[in-house]
N, CA, C and O atoms as a Tinker XYZ file with bonds, in Angstrom:
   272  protein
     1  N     19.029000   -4.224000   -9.730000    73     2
     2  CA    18.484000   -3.585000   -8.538000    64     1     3
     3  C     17.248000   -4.373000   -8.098000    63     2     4     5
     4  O     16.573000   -4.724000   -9.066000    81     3
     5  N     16.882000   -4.656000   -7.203000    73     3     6
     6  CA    16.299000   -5.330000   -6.868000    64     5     7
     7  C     15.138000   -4.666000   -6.241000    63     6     8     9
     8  O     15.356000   -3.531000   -5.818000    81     7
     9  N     13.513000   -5.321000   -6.043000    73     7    10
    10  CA    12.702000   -4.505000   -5.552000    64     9    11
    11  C     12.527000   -3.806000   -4.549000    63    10    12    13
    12  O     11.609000   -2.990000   -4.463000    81    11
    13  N     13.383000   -4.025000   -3.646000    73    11    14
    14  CA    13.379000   -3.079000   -2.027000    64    13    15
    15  C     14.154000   -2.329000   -2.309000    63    14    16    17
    16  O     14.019000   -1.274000   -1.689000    81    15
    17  N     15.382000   -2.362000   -3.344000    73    15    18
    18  CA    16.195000   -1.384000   -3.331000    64    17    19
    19  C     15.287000   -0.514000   -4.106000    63    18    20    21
    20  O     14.876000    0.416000   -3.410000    81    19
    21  N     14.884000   -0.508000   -5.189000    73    19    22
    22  CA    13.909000    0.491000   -5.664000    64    21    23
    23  C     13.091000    1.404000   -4.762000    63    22    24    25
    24  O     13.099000    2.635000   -4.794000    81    23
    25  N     12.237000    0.457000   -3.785000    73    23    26
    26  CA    11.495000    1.214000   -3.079000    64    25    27
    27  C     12.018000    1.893000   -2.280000    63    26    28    29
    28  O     11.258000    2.613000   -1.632000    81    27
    29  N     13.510000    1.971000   -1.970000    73    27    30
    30  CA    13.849000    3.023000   -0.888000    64    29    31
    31  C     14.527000    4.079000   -1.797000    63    30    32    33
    32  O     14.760000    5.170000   -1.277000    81    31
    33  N     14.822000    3.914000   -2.909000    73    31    34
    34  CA    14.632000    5.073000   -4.020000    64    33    35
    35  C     13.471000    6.245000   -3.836000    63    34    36    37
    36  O     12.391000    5.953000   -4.350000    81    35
    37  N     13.539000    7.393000   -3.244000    73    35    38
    38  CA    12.457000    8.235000   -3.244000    64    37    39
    39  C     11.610000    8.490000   -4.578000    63    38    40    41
    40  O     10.400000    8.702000   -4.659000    81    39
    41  N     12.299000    8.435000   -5.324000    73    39    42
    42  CA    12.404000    9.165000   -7.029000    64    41    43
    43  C     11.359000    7.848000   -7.542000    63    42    44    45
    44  O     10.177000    7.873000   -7.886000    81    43
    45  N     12.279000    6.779000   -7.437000    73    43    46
    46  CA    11.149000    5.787000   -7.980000    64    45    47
    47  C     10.150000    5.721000   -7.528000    63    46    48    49
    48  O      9.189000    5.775000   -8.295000    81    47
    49  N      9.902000    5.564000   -5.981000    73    47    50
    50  CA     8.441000    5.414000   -5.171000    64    49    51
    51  C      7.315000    6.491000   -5.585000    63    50    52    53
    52  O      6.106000    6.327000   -5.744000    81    51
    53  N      8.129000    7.671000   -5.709000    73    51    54
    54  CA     6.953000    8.724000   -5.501000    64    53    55
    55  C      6.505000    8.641000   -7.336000    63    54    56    57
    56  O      5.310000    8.765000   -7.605000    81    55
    57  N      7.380000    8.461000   -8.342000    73    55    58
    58  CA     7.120000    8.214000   -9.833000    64    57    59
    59  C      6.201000    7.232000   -9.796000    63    58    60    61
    60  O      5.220000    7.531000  -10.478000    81    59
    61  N      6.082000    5.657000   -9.015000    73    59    62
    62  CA     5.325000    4.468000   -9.209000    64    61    63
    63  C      4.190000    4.553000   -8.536000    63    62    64    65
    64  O      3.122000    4.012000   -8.818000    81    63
    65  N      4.517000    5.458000   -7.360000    73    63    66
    66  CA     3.150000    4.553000   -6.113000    64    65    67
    67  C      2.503000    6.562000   -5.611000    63    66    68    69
    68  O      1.831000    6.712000   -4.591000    81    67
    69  N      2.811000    7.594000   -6.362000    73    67    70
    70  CA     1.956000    8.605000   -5.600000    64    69    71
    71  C      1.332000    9.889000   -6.554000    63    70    72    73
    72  O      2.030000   10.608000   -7.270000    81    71
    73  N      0.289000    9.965000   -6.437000    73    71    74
    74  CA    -0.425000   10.396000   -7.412000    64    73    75
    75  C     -0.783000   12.178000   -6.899000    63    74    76    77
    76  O     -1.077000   12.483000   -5.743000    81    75
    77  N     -0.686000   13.015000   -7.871000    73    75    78
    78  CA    -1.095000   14.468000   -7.280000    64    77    79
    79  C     -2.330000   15.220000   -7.882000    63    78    80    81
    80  O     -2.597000   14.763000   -8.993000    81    79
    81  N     -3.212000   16.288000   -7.469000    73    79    82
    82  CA    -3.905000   16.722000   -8.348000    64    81    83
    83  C     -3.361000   18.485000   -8.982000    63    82    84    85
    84  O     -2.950000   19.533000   -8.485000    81    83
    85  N     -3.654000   17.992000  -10.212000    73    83    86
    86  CA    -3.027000   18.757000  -10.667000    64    85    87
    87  C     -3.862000   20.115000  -10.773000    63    86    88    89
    88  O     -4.878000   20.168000  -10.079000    81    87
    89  N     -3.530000   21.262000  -11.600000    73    87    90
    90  CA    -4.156000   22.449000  -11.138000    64    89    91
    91  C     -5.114000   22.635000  -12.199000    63    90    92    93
    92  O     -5.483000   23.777000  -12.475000    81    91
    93  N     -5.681000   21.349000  -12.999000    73    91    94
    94  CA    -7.134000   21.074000  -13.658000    64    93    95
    95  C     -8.078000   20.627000  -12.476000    63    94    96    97
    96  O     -9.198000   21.137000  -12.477000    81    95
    97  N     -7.737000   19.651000  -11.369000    73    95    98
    98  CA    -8.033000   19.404000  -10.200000    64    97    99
    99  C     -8.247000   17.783000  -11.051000    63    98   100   101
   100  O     -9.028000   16.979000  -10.543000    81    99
   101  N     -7.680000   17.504000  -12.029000    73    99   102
   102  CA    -7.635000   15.851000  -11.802000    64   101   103
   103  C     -6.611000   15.176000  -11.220000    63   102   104   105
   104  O     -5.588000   15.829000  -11.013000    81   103
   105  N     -6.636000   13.529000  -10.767000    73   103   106
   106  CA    -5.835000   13.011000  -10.069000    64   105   107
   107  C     -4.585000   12.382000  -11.381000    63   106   108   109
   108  O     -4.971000   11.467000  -12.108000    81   107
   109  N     -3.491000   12.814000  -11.529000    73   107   110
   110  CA    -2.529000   12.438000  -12.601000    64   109   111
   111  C     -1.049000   11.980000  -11.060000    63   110   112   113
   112  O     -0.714000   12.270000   -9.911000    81   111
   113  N     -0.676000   11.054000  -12.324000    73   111   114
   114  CA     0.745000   10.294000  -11.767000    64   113   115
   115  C      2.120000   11.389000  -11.217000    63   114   116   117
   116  O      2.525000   12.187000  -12.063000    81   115
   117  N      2.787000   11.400000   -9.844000    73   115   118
   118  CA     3.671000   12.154000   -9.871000    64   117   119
   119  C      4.624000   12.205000  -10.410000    63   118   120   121
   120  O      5.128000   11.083000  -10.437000    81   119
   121  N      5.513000   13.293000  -11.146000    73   119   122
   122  CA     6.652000   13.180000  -12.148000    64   121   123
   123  C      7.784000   14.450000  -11.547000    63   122   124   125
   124  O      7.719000   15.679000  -11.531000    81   123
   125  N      8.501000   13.755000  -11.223000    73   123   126
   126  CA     9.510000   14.678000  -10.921000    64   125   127
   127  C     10.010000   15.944000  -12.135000    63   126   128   129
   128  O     10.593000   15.534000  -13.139000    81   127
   129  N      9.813000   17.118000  -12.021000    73   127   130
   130  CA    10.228000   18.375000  -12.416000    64   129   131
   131  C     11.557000   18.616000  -12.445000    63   130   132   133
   132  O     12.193000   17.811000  -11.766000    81   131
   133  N     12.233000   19.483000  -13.021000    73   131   134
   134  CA    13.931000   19.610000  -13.147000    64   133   135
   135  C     14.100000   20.504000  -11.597000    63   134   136   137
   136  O     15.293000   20.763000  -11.444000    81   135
   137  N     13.492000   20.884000  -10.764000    73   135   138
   138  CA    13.860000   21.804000   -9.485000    64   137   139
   139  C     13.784000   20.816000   -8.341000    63   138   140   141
   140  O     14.246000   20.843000   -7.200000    81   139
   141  N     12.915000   19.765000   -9.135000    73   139   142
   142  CA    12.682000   18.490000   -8.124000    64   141   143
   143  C     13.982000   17.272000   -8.011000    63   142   144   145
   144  O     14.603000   16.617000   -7.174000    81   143
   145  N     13.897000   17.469000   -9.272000    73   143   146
   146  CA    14.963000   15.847000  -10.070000    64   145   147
   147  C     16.906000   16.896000   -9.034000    63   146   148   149
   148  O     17.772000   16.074000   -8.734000    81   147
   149  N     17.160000   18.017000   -8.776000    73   147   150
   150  CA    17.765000   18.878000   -8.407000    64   149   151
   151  C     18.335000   18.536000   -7.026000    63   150   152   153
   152  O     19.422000   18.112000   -6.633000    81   151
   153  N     17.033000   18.929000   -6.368000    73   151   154
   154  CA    16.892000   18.635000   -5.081000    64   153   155
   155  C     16.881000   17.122000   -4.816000    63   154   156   157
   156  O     17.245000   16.810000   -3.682000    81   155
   157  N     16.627000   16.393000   -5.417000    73   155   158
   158  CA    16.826000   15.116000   -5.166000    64   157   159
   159  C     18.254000   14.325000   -5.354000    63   158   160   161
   160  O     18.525000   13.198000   -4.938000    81   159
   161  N     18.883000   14.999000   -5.911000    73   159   162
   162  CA    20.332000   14.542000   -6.541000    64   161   163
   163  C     21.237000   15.341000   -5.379000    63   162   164   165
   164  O     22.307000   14.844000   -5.026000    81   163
   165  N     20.783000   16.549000   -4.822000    73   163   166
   166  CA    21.566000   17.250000   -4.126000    64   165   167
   167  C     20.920000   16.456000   -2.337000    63   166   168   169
   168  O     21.800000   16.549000   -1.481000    81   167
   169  N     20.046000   16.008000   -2.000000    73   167   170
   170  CA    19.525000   14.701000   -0.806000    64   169   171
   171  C     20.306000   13.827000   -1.203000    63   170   172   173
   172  O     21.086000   13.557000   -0.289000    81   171
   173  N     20.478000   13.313000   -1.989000    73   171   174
   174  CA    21.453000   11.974000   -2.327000    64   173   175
   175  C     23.117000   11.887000   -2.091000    63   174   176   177
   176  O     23.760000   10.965000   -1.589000    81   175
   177  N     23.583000   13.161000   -2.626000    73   175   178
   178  CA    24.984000   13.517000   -1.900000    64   177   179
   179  C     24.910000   13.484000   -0.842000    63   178   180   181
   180  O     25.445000   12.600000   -0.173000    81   179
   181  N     24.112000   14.594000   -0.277000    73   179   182
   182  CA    24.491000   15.213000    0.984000    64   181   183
   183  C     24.615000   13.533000    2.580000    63   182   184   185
   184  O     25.385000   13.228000    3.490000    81   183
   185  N     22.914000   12.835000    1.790000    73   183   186
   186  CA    22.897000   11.514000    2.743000    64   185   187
   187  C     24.586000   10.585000    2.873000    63   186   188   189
   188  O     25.193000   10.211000    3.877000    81   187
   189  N     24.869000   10.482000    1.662000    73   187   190
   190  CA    25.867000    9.745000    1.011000    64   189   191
   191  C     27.030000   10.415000    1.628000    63   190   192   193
   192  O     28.005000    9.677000    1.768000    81   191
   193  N     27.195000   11.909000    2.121000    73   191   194
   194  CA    28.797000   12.384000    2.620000    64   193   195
   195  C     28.315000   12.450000    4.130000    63   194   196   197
   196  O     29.121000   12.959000    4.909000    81   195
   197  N     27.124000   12.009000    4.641000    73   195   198
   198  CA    27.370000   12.385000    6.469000    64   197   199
   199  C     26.763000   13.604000    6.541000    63   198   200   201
   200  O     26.811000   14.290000    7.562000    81   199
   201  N     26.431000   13.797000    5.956000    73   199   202
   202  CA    25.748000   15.707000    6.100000    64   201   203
   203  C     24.575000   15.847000    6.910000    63   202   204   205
   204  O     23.787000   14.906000    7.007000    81   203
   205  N     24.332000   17.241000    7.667000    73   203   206
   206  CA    23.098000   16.790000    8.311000    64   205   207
   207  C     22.280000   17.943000    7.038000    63   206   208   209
   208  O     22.810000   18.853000    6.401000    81   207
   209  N     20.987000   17.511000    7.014000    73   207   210
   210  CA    20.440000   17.987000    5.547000    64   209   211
   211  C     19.389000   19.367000    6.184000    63   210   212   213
   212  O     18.621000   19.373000    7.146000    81   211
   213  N     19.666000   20.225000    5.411000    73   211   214
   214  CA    19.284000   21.697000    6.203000    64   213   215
   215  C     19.320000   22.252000    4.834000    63   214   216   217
   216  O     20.441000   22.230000    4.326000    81   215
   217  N     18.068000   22.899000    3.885000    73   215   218
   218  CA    17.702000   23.065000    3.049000    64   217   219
   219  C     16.648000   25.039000    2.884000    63   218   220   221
   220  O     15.480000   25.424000    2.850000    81   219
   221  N     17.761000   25.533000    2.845000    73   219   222
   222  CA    16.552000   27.314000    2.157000    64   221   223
   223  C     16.420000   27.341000    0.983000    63   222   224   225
   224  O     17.380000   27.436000    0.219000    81   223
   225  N     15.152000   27.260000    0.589000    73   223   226
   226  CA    14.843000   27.297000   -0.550000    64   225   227
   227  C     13.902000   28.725000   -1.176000    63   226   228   229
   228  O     12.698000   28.943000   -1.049000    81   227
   229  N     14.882000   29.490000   -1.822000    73   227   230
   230  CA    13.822000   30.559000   -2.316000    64   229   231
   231  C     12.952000   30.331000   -3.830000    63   230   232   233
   232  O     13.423000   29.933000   -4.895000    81   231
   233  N     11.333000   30.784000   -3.482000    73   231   234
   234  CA    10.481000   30.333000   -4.146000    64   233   235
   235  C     10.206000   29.042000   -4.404000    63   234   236   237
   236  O      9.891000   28.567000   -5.495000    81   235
   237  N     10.333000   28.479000   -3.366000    73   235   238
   238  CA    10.284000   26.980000   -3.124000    64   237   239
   239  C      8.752000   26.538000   -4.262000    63   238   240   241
   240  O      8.706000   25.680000   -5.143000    81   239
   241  N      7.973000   27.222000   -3.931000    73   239   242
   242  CA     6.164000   26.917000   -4.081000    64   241   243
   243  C      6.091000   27.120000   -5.550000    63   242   244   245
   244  O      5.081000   26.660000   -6.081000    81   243
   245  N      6.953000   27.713000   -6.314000    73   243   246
   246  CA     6.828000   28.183000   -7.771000    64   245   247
   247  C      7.617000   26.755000   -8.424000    63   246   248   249
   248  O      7.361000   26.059000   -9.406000    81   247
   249  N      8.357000   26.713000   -7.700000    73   247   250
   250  CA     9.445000   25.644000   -8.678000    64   249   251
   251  C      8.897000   24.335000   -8.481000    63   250   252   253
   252  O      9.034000   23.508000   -9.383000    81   251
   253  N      8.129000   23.950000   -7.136000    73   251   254
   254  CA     7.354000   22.476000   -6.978000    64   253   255
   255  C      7.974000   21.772000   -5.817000    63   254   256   257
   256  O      7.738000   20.636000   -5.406000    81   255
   257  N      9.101000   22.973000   -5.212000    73   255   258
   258  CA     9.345000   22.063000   -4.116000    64   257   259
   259  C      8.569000   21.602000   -3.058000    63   258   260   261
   260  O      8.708000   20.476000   -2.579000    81   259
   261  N      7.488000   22.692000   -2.542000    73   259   262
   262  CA     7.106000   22.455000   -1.248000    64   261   263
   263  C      5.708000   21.153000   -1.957000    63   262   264   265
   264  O      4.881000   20.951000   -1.068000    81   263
   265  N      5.439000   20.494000   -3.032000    73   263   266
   266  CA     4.715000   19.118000   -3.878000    64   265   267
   267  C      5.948000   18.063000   -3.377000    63   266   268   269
   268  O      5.849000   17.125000   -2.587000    81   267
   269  N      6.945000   18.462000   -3.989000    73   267   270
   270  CA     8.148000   17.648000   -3.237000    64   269   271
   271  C      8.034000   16.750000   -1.746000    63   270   272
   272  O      9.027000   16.182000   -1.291000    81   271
């Protein structure tokens, strides 16, 4: 894989290059969560079959989507 293909990898970019603060309020590396790693696998189909992407998410804010 080559480096541009990486970077249009969401998963990789936001793991390498974006940092969050966490709820100590320090600045730590972003890591995708299992509600995240989810939603990201289910963007990846949907791009991949033509889909137009339209997403309800209940308790979005608990699970880490709306950090997503």
């Amino acid at each position: 894989m080559t480096a541009l293909q990486k970077i249009k990898s969401f998963k990789y970019y936001a793991e390498n290059y974006l940092n969050i603060k966490n709820k100590d309020g320090k600045i730590v590396p972003f890591r995708f969560n299992k509600a995240q790693e989810i939603i990201e696998l289910v963007r990846e189909w949907v791009k991949a079959n033509g889909f137009l992407e339209r997403y309800l998410i209940l308790k979005a804010r608990q699970k880490g989507i709306s950090t997503y």
